[in-house]
C-alpha positions as CSV (number, residue, x, y, z in Angstrom):
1,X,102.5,134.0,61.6
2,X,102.8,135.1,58.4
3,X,103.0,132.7,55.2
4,X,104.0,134.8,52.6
5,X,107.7,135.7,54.4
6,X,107.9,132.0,53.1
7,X,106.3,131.7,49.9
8,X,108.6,134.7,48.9
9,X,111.6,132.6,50.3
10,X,110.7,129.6,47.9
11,X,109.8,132.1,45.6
12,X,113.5,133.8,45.3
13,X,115.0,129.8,45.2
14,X,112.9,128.6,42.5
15,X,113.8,131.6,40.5
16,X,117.4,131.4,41.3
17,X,116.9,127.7,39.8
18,X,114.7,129.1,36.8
19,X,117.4,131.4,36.2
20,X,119.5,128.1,35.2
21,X,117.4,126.9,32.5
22,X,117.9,130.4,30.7
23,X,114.7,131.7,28.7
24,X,113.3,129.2,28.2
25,X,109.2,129.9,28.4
26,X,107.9,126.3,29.1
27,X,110.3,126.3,32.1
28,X,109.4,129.4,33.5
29,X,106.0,128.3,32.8
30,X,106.3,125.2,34.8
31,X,108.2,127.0,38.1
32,X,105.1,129.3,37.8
33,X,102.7,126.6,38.0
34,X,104.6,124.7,40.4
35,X,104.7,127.9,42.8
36,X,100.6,128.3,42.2
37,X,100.5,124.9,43.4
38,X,102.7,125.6,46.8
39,X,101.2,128.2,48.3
40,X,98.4,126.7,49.7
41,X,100.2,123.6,50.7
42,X,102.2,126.7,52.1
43,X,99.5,128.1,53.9
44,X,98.2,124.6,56.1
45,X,102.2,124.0,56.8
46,X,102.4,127.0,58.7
47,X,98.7,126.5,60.3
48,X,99.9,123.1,61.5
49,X,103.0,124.7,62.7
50,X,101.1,127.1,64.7
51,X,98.9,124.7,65.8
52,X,101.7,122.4,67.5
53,X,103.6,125.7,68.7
54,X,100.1,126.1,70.7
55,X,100.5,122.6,71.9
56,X,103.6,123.0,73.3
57,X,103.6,126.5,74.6
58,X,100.0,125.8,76.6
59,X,101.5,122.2,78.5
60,X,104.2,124.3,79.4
61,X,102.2,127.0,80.6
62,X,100.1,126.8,84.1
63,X,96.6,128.6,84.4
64,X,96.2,129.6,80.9
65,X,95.6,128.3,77.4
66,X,97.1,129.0,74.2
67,X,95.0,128.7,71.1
68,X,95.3,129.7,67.6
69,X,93.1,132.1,65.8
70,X,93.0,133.4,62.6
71,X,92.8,137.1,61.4
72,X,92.6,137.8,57.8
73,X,93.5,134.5,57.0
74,X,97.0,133.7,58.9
75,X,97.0,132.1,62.5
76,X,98.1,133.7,65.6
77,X,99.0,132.6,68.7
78,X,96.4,133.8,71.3
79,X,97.4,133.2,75.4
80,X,94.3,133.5,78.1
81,X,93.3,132.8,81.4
82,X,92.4,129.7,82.3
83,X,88.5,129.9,82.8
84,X,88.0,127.6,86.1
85,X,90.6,128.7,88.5
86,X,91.8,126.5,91.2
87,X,89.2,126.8,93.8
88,X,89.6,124.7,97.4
89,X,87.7,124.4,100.1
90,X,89.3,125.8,103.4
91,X,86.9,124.5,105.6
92,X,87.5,120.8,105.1
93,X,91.4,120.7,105.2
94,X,91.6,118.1,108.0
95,X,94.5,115.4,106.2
96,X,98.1,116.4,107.1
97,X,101.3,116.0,105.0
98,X,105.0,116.9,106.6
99,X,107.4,118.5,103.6
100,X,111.1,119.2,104.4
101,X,112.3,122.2,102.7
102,X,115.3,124.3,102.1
103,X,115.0,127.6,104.3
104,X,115.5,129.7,100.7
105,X,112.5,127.3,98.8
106,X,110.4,127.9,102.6
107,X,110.9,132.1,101.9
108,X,110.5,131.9,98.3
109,X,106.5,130.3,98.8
110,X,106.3,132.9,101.9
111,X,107.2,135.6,99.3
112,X,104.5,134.0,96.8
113,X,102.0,133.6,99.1
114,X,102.3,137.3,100.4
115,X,102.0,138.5,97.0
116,X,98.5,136.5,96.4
117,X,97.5,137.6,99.9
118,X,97.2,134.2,101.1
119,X,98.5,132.1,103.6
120,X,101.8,129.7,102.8
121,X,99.0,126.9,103.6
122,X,96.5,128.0,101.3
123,X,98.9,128.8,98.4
124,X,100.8,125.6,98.6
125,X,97.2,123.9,98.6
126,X,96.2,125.6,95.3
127,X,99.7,125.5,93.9
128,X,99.6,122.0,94.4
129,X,96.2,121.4,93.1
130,X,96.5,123.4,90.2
131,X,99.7,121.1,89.1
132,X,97.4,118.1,89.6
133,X,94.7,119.4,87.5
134,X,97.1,120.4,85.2
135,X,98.2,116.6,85.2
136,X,95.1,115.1,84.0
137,X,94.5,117.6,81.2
138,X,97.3,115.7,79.3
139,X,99.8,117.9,76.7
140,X,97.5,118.1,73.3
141,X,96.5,121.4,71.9
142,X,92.7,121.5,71.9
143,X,90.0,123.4,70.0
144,X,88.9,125.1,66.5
145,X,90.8,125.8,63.6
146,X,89.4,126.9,60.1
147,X,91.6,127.1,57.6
């Protein structure tokens, strides 16, 4: 995300508007003081805009996290893995639960579960547990930024 596509939009309008007062030196001098003055206010606007873009984009997402990092001083969105994968225990699956399902929505989690390898069982399980997980870990963006 870059800033300065930004600062040289407000740049272009406050000279369009300097451009009013003619040549006049203390108002040029004042729109250049003024800019000096934006650009870092400039610079945490679009941190905090990254930051809540990372918020929303990692609730949506399932089994990976979106963070913000900076590189040579302007953020960017970074998407990984989620480090603890859902894990269950196959040997313990004793409780019972009876779903009615479309015959498409029954082929479409035969399709997915083929694709991981695993049973339709095991991949609902996960699928299911995973969403649960996902649940509790609430919709906030979480983590490090330096600006």
């Amino acid at each position: 995300m870059d800033a300065s596509v930004v600062m040289t939009e407000i740049e272009d309008s406050l000279a369009a508007q300097l451009r009013l007062a003619g040549d006049d030196p203390q108002v040029l001098e004042a729109g250049e003081a003024i800019l000096a003055g934006l650009e870092p206010a400039i610079d945490r606007a679009v941190m905090h805009l990254a930051e809540q873009a990372a918020g929303e984009i990692d609730a949506q997402l399932t089994g990976q996290r979106v963070g913000v990092e900076l590189r040579e001083g302007a953020p960017v969105l970074v998407v990984r893995r989620d480090e603890d994968p859902v894990t269950i225990a196959t040997d313990d699956l004793e409780a019972r639960i009876t779903l009615r399902l479309s015959e498409k929505l029954k082929g479409v989690l035969e399709d997915a579960a083929g694709e991981t390898g695993e049973s339709v069982n095991t991949f609902v399980v996960k699928t299911l547990a995973g969403k649960a997980r996902e649940r509790g870990r609430g919709r906030r963006y979480s983590g490090t930024i330096e600006t």
